[in-house]
C-alpha positions as CSV (number, residue, x, y, z in Angstrom):
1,X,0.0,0.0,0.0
2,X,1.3,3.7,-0.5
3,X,2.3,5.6,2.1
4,X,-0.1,8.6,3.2
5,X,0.6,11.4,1.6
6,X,-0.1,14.9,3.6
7,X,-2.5,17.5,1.7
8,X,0.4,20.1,0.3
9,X,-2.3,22.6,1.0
10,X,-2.7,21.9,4.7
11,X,0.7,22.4,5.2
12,X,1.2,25.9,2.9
13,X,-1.5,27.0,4.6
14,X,-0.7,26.4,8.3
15,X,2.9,27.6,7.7
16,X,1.5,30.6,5.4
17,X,-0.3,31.4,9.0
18,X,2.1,31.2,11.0
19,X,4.8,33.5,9.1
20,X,2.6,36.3,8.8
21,X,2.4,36.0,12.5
22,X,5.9,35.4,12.9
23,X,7.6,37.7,10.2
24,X,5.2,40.8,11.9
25,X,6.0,39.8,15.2
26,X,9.7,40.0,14.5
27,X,9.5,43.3,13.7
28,X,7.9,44.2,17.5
29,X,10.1,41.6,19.5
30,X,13.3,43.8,18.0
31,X,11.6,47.2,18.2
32,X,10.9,46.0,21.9
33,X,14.7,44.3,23.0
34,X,15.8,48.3,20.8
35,X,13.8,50.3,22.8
36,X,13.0,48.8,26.8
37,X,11.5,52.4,27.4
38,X,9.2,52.9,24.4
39,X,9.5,52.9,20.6
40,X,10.6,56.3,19.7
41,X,7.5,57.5,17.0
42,X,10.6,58.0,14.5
43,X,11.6,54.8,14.7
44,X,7.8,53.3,14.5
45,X,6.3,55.2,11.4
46,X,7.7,53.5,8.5
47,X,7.1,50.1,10.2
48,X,3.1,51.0,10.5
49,X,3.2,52.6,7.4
50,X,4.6,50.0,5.1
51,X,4.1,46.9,7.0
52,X,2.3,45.1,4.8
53,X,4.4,45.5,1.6
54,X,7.5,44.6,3.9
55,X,5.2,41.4,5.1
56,X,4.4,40.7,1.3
57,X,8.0,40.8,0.1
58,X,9.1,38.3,3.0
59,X,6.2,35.6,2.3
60,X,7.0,36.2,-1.4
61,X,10.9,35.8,-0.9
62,X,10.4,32.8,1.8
63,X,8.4,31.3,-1.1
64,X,10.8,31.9,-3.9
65,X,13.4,30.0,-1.6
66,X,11.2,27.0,-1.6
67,X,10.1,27.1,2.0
68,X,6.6,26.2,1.3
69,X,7.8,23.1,-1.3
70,X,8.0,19.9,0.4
71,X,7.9,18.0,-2.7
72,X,11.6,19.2,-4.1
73,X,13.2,20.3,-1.2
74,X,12.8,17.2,1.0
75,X,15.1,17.5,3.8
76,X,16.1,20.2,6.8
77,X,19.5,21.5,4.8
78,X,17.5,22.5,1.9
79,X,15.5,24.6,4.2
80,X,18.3,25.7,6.9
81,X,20.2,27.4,3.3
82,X,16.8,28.9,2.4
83,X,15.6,30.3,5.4
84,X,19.4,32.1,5.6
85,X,18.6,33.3,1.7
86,X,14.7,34.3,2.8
87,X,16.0,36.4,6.1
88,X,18.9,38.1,4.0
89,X,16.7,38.7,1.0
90,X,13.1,39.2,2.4
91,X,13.7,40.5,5.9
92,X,17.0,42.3,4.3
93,X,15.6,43.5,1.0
94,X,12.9,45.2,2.8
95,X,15.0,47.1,5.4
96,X,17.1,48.8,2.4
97,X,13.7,49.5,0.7
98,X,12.6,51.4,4.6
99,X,16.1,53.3,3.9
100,X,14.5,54.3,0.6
101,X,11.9,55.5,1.6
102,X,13.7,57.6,4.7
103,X,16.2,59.3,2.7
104,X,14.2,60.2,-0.3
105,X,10.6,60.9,1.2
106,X,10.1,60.7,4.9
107,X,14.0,62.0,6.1
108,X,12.3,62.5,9.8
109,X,11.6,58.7,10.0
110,X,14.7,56.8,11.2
111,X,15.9,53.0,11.4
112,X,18.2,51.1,13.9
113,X,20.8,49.0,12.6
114,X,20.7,47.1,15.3
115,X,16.5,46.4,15.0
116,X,17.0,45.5,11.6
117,X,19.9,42.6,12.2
118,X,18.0,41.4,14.9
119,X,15.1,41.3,12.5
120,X,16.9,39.5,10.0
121,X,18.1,36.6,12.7
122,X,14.6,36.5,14.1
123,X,13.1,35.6,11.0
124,X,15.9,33.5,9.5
125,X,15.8,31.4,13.1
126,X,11.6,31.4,12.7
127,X,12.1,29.6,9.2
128,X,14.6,27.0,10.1
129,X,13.4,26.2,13.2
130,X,9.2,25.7,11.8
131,X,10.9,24.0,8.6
132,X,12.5,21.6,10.8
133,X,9.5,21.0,12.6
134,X,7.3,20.5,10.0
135,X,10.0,17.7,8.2
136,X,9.8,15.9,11.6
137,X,6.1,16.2,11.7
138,X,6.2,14.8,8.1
139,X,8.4,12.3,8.7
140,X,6.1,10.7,11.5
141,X,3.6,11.0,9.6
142,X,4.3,9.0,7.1
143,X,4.3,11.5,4.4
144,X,6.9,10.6,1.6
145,X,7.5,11.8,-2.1
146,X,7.1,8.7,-4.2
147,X,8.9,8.3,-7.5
148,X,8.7,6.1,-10.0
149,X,11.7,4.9,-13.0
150,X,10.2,4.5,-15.9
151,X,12.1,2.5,-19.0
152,X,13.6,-1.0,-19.7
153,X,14.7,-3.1,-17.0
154,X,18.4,-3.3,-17.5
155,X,18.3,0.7,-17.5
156,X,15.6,1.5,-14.6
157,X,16.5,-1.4,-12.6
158,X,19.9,0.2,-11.7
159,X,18.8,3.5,-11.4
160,X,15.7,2.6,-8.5
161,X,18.3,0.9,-6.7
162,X,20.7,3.8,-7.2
163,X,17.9,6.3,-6.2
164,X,16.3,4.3,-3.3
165,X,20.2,3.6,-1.7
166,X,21.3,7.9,-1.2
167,X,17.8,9.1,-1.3
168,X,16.6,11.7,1.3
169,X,14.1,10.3,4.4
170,X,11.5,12.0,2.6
171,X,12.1,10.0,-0.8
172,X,10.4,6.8,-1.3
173,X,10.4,4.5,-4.7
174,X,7.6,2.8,-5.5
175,X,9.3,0.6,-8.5
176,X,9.9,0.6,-11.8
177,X,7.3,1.0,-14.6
178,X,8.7,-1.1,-18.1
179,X,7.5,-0.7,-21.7
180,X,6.7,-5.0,-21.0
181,X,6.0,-5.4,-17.8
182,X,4.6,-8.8,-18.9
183,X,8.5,-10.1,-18.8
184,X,9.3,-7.9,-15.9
185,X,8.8,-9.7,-12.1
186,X,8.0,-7.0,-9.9
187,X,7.5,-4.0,-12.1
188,X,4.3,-1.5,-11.0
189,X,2.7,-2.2,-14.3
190,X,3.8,-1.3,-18.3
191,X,4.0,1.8,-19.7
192,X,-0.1,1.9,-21.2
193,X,-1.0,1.9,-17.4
194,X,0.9,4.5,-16.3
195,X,-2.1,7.1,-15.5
196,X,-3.8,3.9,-13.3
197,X,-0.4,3.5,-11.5
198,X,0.2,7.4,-10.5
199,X,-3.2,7.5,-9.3
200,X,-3.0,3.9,-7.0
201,X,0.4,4.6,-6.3
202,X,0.6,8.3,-5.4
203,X,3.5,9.3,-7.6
204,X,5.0,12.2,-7.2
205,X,7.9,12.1,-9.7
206,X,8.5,10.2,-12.8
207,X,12.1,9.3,-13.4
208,X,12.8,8.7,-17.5
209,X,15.7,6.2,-17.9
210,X,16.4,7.1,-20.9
211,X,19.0,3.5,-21.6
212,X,19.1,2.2,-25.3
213,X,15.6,2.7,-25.9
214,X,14.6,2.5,-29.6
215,X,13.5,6.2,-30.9
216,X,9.9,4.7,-31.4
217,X,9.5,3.1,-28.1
218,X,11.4,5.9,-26.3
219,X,8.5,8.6,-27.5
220,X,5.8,6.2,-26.4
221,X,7.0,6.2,-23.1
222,X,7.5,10.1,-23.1
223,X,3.8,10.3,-24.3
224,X,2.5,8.4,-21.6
225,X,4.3,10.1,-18.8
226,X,3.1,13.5,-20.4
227,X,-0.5,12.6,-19.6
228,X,0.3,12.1,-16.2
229,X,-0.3,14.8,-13.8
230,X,3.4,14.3,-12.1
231,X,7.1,15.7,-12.5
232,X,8.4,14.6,-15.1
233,X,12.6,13.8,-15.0
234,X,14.8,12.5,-18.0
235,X,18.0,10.6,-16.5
236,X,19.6,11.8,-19.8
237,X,22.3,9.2,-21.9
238,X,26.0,10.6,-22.7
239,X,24.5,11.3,-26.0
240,X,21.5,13.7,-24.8
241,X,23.7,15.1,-21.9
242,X,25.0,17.2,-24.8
243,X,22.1,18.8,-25.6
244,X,21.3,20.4,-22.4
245,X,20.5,24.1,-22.5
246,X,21.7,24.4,-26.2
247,X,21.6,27.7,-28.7
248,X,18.8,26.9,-31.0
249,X,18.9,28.0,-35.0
250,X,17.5,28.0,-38.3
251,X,18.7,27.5,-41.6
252,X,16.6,27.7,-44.3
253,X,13.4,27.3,-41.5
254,X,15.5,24.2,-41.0
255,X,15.6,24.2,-36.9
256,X,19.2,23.3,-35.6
257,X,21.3,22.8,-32.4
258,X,24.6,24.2,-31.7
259,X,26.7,21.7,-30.3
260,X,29.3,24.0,-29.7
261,X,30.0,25.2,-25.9
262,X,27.7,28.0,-25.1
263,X,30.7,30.3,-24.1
264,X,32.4,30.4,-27.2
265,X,30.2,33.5,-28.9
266,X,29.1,34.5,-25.4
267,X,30.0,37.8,-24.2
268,X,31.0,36.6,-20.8
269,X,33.8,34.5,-22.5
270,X,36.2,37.7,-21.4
271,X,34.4,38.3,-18.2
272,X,35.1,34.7,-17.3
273,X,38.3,35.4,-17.3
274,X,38.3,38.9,-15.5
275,X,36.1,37.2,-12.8
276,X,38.7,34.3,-12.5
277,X,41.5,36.4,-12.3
278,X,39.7,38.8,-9.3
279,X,38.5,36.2,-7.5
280,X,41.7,34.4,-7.3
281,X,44.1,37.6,-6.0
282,X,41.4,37.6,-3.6
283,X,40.9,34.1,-2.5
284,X,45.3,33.9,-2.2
285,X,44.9,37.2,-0.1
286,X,42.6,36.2,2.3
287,X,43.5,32.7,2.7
288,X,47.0,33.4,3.1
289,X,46.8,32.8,6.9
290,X,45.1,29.6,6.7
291,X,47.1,28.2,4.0
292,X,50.4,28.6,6.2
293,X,49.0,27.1,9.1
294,X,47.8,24.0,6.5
295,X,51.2,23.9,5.7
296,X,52.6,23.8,8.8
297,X,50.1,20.9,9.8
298,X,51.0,19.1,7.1
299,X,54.9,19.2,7.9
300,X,54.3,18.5,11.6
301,X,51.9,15.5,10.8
302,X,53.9,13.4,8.2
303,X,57.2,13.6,6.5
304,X,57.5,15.1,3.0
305,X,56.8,18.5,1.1
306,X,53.2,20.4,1.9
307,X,52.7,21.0,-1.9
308,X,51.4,18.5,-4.0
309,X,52.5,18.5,-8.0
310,X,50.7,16.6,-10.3
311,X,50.1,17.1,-14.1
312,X,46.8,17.5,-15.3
313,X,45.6,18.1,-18.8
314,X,43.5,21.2,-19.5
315,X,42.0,23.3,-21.9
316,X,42.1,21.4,-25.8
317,X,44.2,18.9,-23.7
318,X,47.6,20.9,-23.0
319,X,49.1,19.3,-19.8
320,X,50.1,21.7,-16.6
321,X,51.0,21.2,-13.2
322,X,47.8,22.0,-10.9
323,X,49.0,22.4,-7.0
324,X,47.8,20.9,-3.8
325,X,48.1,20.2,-0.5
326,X,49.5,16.9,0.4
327,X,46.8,14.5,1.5
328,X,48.4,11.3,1.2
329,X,51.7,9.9,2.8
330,X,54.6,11.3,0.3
331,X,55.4,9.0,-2.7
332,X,51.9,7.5,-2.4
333,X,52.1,6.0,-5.8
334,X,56.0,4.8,-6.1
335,X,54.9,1.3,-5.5
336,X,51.2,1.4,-7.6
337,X,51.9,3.7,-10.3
338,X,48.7,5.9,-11.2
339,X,45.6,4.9,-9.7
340,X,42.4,6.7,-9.4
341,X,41.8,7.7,-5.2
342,X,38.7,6.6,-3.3
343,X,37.2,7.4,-0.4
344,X,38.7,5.2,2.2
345,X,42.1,5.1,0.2
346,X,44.7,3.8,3.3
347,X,47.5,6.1,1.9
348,X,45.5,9.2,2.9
349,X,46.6,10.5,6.0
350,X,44.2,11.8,8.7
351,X,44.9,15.5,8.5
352,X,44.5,14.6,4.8
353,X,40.9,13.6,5.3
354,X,40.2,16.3,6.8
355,X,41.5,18.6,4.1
356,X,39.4,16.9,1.5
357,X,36.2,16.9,3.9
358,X,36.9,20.5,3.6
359,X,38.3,21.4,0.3
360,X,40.9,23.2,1.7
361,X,43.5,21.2,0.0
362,X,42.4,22.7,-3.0
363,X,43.0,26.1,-1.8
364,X,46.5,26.3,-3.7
365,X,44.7,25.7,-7.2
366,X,44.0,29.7,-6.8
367,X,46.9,30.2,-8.5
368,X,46.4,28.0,-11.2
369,X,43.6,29.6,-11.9
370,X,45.2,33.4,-11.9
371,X,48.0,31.9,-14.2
372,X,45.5,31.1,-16.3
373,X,45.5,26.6,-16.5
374,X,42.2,26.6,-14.7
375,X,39.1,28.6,-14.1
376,X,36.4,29.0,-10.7
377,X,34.2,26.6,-12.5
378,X,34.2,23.9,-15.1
379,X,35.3,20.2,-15.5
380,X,37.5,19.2,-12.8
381,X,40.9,18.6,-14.8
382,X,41.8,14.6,-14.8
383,X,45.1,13.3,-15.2
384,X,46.7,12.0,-18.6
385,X,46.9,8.4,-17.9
386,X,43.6,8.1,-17.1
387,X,41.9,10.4,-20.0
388,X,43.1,8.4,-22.4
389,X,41.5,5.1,-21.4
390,X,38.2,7.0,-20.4
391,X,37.8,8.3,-23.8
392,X,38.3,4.8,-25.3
393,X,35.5,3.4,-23.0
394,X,33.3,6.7,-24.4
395,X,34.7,9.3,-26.8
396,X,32.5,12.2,-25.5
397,X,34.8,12.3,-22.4
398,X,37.0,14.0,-25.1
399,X,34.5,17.2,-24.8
400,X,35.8,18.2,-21.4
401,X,38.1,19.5,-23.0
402,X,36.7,22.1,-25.0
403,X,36.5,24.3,-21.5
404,X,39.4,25.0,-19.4
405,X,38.6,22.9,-15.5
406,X,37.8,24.3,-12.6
407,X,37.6,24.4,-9.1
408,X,34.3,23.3,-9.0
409,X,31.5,22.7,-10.9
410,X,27.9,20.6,-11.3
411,X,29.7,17.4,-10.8
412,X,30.9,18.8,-7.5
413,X,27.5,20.0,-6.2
414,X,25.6,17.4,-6.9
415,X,27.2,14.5,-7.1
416,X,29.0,11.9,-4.3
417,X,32.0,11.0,-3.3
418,X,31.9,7.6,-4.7
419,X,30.3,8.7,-8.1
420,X,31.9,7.0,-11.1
421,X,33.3,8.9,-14.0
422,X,30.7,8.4,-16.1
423,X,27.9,10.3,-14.0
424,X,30.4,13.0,-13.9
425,X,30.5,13.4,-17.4
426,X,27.3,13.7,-17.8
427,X,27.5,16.9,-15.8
428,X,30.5,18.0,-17.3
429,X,28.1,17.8,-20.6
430,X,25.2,19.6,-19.0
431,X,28.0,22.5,-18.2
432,X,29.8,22.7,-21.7
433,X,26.3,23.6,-23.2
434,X,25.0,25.9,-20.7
435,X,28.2,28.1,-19.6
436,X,26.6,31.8,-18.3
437,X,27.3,34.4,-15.6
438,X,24.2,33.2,-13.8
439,X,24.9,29.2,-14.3
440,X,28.8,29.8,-12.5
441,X,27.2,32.1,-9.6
442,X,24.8,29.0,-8.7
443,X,27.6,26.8,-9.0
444,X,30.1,28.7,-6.8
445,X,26.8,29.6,-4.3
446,X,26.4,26.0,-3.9
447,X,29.9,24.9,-3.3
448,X,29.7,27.1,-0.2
449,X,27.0,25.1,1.1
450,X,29.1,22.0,-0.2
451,X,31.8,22.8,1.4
452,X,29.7,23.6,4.4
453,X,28.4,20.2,5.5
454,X,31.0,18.5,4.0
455,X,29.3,17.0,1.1
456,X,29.8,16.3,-3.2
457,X,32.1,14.8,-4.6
458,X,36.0,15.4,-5.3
């Protein structure tokens, strides 16, 4: 039987409630904790006076951040990052629009600093802590976010199981829906009665598993899950993964896709660079300090030098030396030769796990990125020995290439640890095709929070 599902609207409109209350009361409690003897009437005006735009812009911000979507943002760090987001851009946004309004049209009204960042905690603390509340009240309830894999067997087989292993609490699987599911033990039902099995199953999300579907079968399927009222997801191939996000022509009427990366004609190809290069002088300025004590941990904890070369090949493949810290013991690979790392690798030391945990052995990449080898964000650069078997097992590895690597990128958001190569392509595909000012800012955003709790893979 499925799981009981809560009514979305019950919840909206509970927390809806409660943040009105909340996000005006805010505003009191820190007027009050300001002002033990009275609210000065300067102080008070623009608060009665514009109250409920302020009010609007915070539900509208807090809603923006996805705090009222249980569906896609399933667990309490989704909504710990947006509540932060909603109580610096709602609670935030609207102070600086108060400031407005003093200095142009009302200069007798005045704010407190200190009201408004006690403001901004109140209501950043209000929305993480309800958030948190609600997910545990969901969680005991029974309430889950069913999905469904939808394709052939060999292809959605893997992918439930890969799904149903590192999903969130929140995440159930229901099974797998196959074009035959006649010749499929254990399979919800085939792909004609997929409208029967959202409705008896309470799907929430339909996964596509794309696989080696012929072109014929593989638009049936599409056409079924399009008449269901659910998400709809494509787990792409290699071969689709280039398509993501890509410039759109005609010749002749005759519609065509570039396949070319989306930075080449773009504008921000030079302001790539300018933004590399800034943020870079920065990052080595202000993590001077931490880098020496890194290095000095590293020399007190195991023999050998701090820095770690290695070559790496880069843009259009040209090899270059990107720098690390040391993680592993020194001459880690004198007795194996090149091997790929993994997570519980025994030559790692202990301060080295750490530094990975925390990406701050990749702090001394910042230069190779102002000398120009790497950029923030892109493809993370692979050694030599390896590329060349990779792009034998699949030639479109090849197309990392075409971008100088980064730092960062979608791999390293959004994927694990213990994520294969061939999942991180598929990213590094997504990327090549959708290269833009806004797409690196999520990225590098998102890192933080990576970074943060410790998370994504290397």
């Amino acid at each position: 039987m499925p799981q009981r599902q809560t009514p979305p609207v019950r919840k909206e409109a509970l927390l809806l409630s409660t943040d009105i209350i909340a996000c005006s009361g805010s505003m009191g409690i820190a007027l009050a904790l300001r002002f033990p003897d009275g609210v000065p009437d300067a102080h008070l005006i623009l608060y009665l006076n514009y109250l409920p735009f302020v009010l609007v812009w915070r539900l509208f911000i807090a809603s923006t951040a996805g705090l009222y979507d249980f569906r896609h943002r399933v667990t309490l760090t989704d909504h710990v990052f947006g509540s932060a987001g909603a109580a610096i851009f709602g609670a935030g946004g609207g102070y600086i629009f108060l400031a407005l309004i003093a200095f142009y049209y009302d200069p007798a009204a005045q704010l407190s600093r200190i009201v408004a960042a006690l403001d901004i905690v109140f209501v950043g603390a209000w929305f993480a802590v309800s958030r948190g509340l609600v997910i545990k009240w969901l969680r005991a309830t029974g309430y889950r976010v069913r999905v469904a894999v939808v394709g052939a067997l060999e292809a959605a087989g893997p992918l439930a199981e890969e799904i149903a292993r590192y999903a969130p609490r929140l995440v159930s699987v229901s099974g797998i829906v196959t074009p035959d599911a006649a010749n499929t033990p254990g399979a919800l039902g085939n792909v004609d009665q997929l409208p029967e099995i959202v409705e008896r199953e309470n799907i929430a999300q339909l996964v596509l598993a794309q696989g080696d579907l012929p072109q014929a079968e593989f638009r049936r399927v599409l056409s079924q899950c399009d008449h269901c009222s659910t998400d709809l997801y494509l787990y792409p191939g290699l071969g689709l993964s280039i398509l993501a996000n890509s410039r759109v022509i005609s010749i002749g009427g005759v519609p065509l896709i570039s396949l070319r990366p989306a930075i080449e004609h773009s504008p921000y190809r030079v302001g790539k660079r300018v933004l590399d290069v800034a943020a870079a002088l920065i990052g080595l300025l202000l993590c001077a300090l931490p880098m020496a004590i890194v290095t000095l941990a590293i020399r007190m904890q195991s023999p050998g030098p701090a820095l770690f070369r290695q070559e790496r090949a880069g843009l259009h493949g040209r090899v270059f030396r990107i720098c690390k810290f040391r993680t592993m013991v020194a001459d880690a690979e004198a007795r194996t030769g090149p091997v790929l790392s993994s997570a519980d690798d025994a030559r790692i030391t202990p301060l080295g796990r750490f530094l990975r945990r925390t990406r701050l052995d990749e702090l001394p990449q910042l230069w190779n990125v102002l000398v120009g080898d790497m950029s923030l964000v892109g493809p993370r650069p692979e050694r030599p020995e390896f590329i060349a078997r990779f792009i034998e097992e699949d030639p479109l590895y090849e197309r990392r290439a075409l971008l100088k690597p980064g730092l960062t990128g979608l791999a390293q958001i959004h994927g694990r640890y213990d994520t294969g190569y061939a999942h991180k392509l598929r990213y590094d595909l997504i990327y090549i095709n959708s290269v833009s000012a806004m797409t690196d800012l999520r990225i590098l955003l998102a890192t933080i929070r990576t970074v943060l709790l410790g998370e994504g893979a290397i």
